[in-house]
Wavefront OBJ file of the C-alpha trace (Angstrom):
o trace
v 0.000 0.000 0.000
v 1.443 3.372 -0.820
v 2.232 5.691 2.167
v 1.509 9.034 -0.038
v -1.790 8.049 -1.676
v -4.794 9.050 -0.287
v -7.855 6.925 0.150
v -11.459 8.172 -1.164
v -14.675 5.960 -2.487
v -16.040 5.497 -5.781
v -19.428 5.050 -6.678
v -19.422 1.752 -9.057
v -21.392 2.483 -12.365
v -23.233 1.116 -14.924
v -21.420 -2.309 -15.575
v -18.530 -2.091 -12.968
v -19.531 -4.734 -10.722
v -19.903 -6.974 -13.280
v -17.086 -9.871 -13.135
v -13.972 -8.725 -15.557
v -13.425 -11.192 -18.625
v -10.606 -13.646 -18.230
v -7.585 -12.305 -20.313
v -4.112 -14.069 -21.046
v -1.049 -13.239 -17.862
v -3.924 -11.764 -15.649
v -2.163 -12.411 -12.238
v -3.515 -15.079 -9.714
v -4.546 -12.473 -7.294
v -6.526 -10.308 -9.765
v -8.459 -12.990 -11.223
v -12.343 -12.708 -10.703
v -11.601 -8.887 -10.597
v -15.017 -7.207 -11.143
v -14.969 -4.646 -14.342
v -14.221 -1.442 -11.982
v -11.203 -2.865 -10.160
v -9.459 -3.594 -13.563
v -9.904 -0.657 -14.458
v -8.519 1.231 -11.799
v -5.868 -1.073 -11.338
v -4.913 -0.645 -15.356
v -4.711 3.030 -14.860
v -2.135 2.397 -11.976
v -4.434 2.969 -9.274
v -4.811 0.981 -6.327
v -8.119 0.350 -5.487
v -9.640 -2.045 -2.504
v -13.455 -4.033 -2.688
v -14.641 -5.803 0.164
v -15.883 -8.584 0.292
v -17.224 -11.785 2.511
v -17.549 -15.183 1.840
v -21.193 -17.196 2.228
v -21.740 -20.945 1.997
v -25.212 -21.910 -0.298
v -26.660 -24.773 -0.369
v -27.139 -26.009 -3.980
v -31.036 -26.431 -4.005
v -30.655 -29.117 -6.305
v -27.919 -31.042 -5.399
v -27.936 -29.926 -1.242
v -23.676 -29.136 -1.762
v -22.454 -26.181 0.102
v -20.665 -23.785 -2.512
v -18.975 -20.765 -0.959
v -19.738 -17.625 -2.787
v -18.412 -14.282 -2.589
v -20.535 -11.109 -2.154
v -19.484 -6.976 -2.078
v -19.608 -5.724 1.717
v -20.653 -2.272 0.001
v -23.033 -3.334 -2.455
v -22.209 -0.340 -5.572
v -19.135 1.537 -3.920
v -15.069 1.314 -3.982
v -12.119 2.284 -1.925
v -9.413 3.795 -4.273
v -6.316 5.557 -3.882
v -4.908 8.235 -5.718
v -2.476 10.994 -5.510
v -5.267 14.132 -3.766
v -9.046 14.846 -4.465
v -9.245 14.658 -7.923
v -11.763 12.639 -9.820
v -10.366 13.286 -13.149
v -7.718 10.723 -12.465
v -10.505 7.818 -13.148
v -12.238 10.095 -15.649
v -11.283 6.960 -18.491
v -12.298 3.705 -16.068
v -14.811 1.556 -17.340
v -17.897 1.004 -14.798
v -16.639 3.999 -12.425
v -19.313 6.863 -11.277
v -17.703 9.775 -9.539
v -16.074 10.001 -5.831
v -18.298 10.452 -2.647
v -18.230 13.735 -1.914
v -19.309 16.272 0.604
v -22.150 18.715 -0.411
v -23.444 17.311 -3.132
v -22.236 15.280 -6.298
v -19.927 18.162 -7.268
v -18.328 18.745 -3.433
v -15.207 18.206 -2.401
v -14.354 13.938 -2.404
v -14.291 12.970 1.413
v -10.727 11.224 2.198
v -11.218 8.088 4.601
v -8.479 7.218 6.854
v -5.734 4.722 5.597
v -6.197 2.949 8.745
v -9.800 2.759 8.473
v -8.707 0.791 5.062
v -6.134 -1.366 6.745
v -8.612 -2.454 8.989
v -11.269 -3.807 6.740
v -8.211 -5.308 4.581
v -7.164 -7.358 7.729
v -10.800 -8.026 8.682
v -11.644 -10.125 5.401
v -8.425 -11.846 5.309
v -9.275 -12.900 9.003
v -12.664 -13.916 7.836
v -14.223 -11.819 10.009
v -17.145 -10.687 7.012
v -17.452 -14.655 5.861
v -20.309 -17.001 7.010
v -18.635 -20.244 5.973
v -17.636 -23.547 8.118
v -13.936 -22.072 8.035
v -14.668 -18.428 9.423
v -16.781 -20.488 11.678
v -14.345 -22.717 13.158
v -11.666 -19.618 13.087
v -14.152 -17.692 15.292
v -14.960 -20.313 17.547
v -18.899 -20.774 16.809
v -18.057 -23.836 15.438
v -16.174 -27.487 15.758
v -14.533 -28.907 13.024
v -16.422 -32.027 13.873
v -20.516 -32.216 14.940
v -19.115 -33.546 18.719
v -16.731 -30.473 18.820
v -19.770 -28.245 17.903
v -21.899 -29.952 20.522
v -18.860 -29.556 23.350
v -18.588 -25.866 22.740
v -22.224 -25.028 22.793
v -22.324 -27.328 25.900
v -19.362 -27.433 27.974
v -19.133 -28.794 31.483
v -21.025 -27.063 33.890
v -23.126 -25.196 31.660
v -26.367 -24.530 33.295
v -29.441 -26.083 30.350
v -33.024 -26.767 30.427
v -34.760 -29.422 28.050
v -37.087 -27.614 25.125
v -40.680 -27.311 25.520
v -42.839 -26.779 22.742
v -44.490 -28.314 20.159
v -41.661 -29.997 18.256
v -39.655 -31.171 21.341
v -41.671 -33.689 23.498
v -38.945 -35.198 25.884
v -40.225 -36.653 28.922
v -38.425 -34.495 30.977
v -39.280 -31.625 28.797
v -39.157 -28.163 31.087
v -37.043 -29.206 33.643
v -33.551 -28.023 34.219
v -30.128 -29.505 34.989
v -26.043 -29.263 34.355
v -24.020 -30.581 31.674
v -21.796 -33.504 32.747
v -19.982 -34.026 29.453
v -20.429 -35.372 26.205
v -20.044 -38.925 24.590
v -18.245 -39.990 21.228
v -21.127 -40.309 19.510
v -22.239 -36.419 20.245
v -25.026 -36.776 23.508
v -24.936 -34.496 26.041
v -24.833 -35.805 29.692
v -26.522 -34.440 32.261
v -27.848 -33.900 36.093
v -31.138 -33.656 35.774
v -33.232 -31.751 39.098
v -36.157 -34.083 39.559
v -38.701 -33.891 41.926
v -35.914 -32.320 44.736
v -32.700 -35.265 43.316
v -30.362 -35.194 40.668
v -30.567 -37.655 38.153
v -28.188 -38.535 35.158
v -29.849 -38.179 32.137
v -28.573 -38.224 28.137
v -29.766 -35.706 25.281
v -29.731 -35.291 21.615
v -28.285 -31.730 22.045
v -31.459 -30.564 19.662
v -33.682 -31.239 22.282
v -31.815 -29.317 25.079
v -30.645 -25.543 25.341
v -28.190 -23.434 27.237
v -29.852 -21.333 30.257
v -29.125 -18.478 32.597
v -27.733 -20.227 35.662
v -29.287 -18.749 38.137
v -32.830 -19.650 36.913
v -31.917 -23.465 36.453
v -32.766 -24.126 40.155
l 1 2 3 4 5 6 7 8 9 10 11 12 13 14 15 16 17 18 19 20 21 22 23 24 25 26 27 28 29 30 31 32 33 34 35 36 37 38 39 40 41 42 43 44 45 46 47 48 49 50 51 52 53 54 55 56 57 58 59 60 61 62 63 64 65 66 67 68 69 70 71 72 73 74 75 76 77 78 79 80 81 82 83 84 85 86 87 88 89 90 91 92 93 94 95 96 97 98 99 100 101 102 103 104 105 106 107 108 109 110 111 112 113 114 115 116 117 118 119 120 121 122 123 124 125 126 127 128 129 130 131 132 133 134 135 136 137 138 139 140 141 142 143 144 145 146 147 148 149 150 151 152 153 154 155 156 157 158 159 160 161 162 163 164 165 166 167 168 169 170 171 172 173 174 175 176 177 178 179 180 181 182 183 184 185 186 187 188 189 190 191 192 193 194 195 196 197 198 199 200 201 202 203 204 205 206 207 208 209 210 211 212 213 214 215
């Protein structure tokens, strides 16, 4: 990142968020450029688009495919040498540079560290909603048991569901979590009727809770 540039935002236009054609000795890190970005970056800009990451499941075929999405749907971080729109006057799918009062103000400057920060956000996965940013974050196990032994650890305070879908005998009443097996069930002391008993749950049909209600 140059230390003299100065950072601004670009609206996207007509076409610029559209993915950029494959072309022969594009680099590794500027393929699936969208039309703006290669622009910018062929007039000897640097420019910056966030994104994040999102698993979908294939409606058809039920296979997760990660996908990647803008973080500012229509806009662009770019740097150039001072306030001056005319540099990106000849990029293809580029509308003009936020500015203050009014389209024809002066272009408002964001702070390089503001930049920097949402550069080493996404490659931290911090935007994504995949298994991976997941797992990196700690809201998820790599396996289902892992999963399970976060979202119950020992000692966590639970009560069993009660509604309509969850039916458990022992459905409303309120315990501890002991552990949990190989195969993914979550053991428990269950308060009965004044006595702990042990008791095993699908972890579907049980759910963390306050512990100073699960008397």
């Amino acid at each position: 990142m140059s230390n003299s540039a100065k950072w601004f935002i670009a609206r996207i236009g007509m076409g610029g968020a559209k993915t950029a054609k494959d072309r022969v000795g594009t680099p590794e890190d500027r393929r699936g450029e969208i039309v703006a970005e290669r622009s910018i970056r062929d007039a000897g800009f640097e420019c910056y688009y966030p994104r994040m990451r999102k698993e979908i499941v294939h409606h058809r075929t039920n296979v997760r495919i990660v996908r990647r999405f803008p973080l500012f749907t229509g806009y662009i971080f770019v740097a150039l040498p001072s306030a001056n729109g005319e540099y990106l006057k000849d990029c293809e799918g580029l509308g003009r540079l936020l500015s203050y009062d009014g389209e024809y103000g002066k272009p408002w400057q964001v702070p390089t560290g503001a930049v920097e920060r949402y550069m080493r956000a996404e490659a931290d996965l911090e935007f994504d909603d995949t298994k991976e940013s997941r797992i990196k974050r700690k809201l998820e196990g790599k396996t289902k048991r892992e999963t399970i032994a976060m979202t119950f650890p020992e000692g966590q305070a639970i009560r069993v569901k009660q509604d309509w879908q969850h039916t458990h005998m022992l459905a409303g009443f309120h315990g501890e979590v002991v552990g949990v097996t190989g195969r993914g069930s979550v053991k428990s002391m269950i308060e009965l009727f004044g006595r702990l008993v042990a008791a095993e749950f699908d972890a579907d049909d049980i759910e963390p809770y306050p512990a100073q209600d699960a008397a």
